[in-house]
N, C-alpha and C positions, 0 to 999 in steps of 0.2 A: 715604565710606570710602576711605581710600588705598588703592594699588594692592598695594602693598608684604605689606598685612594679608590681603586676598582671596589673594593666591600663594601665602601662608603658610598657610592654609586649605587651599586648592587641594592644595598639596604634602603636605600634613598627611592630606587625604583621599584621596588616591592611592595613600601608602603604607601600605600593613598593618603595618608596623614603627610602631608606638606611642610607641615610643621614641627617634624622630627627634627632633633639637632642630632648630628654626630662630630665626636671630637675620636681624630686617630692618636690610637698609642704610640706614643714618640719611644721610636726603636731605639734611638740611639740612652736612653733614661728607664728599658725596660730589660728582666730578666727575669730566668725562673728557671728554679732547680729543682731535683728527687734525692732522693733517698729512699732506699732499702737498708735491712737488716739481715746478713749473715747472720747465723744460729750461735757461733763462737766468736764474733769480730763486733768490732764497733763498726756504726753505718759505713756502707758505700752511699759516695754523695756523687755528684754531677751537677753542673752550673751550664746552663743554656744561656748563650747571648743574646739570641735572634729570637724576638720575641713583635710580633704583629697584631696587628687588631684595632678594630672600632667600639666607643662605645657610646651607645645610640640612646637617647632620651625622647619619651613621650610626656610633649607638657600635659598635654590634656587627661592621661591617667598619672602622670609625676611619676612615672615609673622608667627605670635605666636596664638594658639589656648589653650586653658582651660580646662579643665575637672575637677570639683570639684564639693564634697560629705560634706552636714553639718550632724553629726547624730542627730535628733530632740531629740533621747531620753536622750540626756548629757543636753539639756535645764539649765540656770541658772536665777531665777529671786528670787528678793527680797521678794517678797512676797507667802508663801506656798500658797494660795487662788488661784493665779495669776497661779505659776507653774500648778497646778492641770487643771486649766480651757483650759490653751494655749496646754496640752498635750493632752488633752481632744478630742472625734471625732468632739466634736463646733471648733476646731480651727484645730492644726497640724493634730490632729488623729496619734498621733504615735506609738498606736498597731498594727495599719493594714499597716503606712507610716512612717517607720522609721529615711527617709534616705530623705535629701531636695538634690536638685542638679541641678547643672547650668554649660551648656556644651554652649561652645562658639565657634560661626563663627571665621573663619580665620582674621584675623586685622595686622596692620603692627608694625612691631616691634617697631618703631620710639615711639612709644605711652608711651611701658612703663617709657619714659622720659619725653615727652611731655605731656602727658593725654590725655584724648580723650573717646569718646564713645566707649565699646565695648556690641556686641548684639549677642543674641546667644536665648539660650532655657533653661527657668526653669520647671523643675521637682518638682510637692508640690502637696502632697495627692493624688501620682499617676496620677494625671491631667500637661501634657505637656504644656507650652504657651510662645511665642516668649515674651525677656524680653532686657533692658537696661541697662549697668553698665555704671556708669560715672567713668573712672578711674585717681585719682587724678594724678597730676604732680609728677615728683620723687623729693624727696629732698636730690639725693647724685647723683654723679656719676653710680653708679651701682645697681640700683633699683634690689630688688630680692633677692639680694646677701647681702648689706650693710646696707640696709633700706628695711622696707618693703612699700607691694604694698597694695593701698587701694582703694577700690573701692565699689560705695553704686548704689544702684536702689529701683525701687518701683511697688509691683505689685499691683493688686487690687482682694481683699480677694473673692470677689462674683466669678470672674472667675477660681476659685480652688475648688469651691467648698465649701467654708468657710462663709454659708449663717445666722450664728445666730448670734444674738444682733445687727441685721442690722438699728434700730434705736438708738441707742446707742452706738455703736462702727461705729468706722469711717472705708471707701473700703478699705483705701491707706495701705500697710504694708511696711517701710522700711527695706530693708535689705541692713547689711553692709559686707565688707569680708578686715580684717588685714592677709596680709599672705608674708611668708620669704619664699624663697627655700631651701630645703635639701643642708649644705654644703659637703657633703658628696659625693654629685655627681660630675660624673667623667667628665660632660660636657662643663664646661668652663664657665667663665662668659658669659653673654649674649650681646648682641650688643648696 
């Protein structure tokens, strides 16, 4: 069973509102990347395939919340050197932390048309810390469904725990997240 269908369960049984919808992020139409800055290089990037997640809607406040899993160990970067060091306990540590993840506060549904900040809580190297997404404007009608949603933030590497090459690599990590919803759900488009 995918993971995506157990959260959706999970989230489903948690709330007493009945009338949640959740639509799972279609893995196969999601991705999401980083970037750091060397002090003397243009960015190191990395591109994550494996990207998971629900996102749950409450009619009755019209507000949309996130749940979403990157798996660190699907890592893709151009360079074999690069992969090795970013998997490495110097950076992700993804023997002991496999799993990045960013659960989001409640936000109004108008957003995913308009854009807007959304803020919530990233998970990285088992270290919890309140984070930012900026999520851009849609470019169709029906964000989710039609087009996807894209949204980037920035955390800073020292408070995860990700203390080496501190002279030479720069705090900032960007992270990005491309993601469709599963058409396959039986929830309807979104608002």
């Amino acid at each position: 069973m995918r993971w995506p269908w157990i959260a959706a369960l999970l989230l489903t049984l948690a709330c007493p509102d009945v009338s949640a919808q959740t639509w799972p992020i279609d893995a196969e139409r999601a991705s999401a990347s980083f970037s750091v800055r060397p002090l003397w290089l243009k960015r190191i990037e990395g591109h994550f395939p494996v990207v998971e997640g629900v996102l749950v809607r409450d009619p009755e406040r019209d507000t949309l919340s996130v749940d979403v899993r990157i798996d660190a160990r699907a890592l893709q970067m151009t360079r074999g050197s690069w992969l090795t060091w970013a998997q490495s306990e110097e950076f992700f540590d993804v023997e002991r932390h496999p799993w990045i993840r960013f659960r989001s506060l409640p936000f109004a549904a108008h957003r995913l048309r308009e854009g807007g900040t959304i803020e919530g809580q990233a998970t990285l190297r088992g270290v919890t810390r309140p984070i930012r997404f900026q999520l851009a404007p849609a470019t169709c009608p029906a964000p989710g469904s039609a087009c996807p949603l894209h949204a980037e933030g920035e955390v800073n590497r020292s408070l995860f725990g990700m203390d080496a090459h501190r002279v030479a690599l720069g705090d900032r990590v960007r992270l990005s997240f491309s993601v469709m919803l599963d058409p396959a759900s039986d929830q309807g488009t979104l608002p």
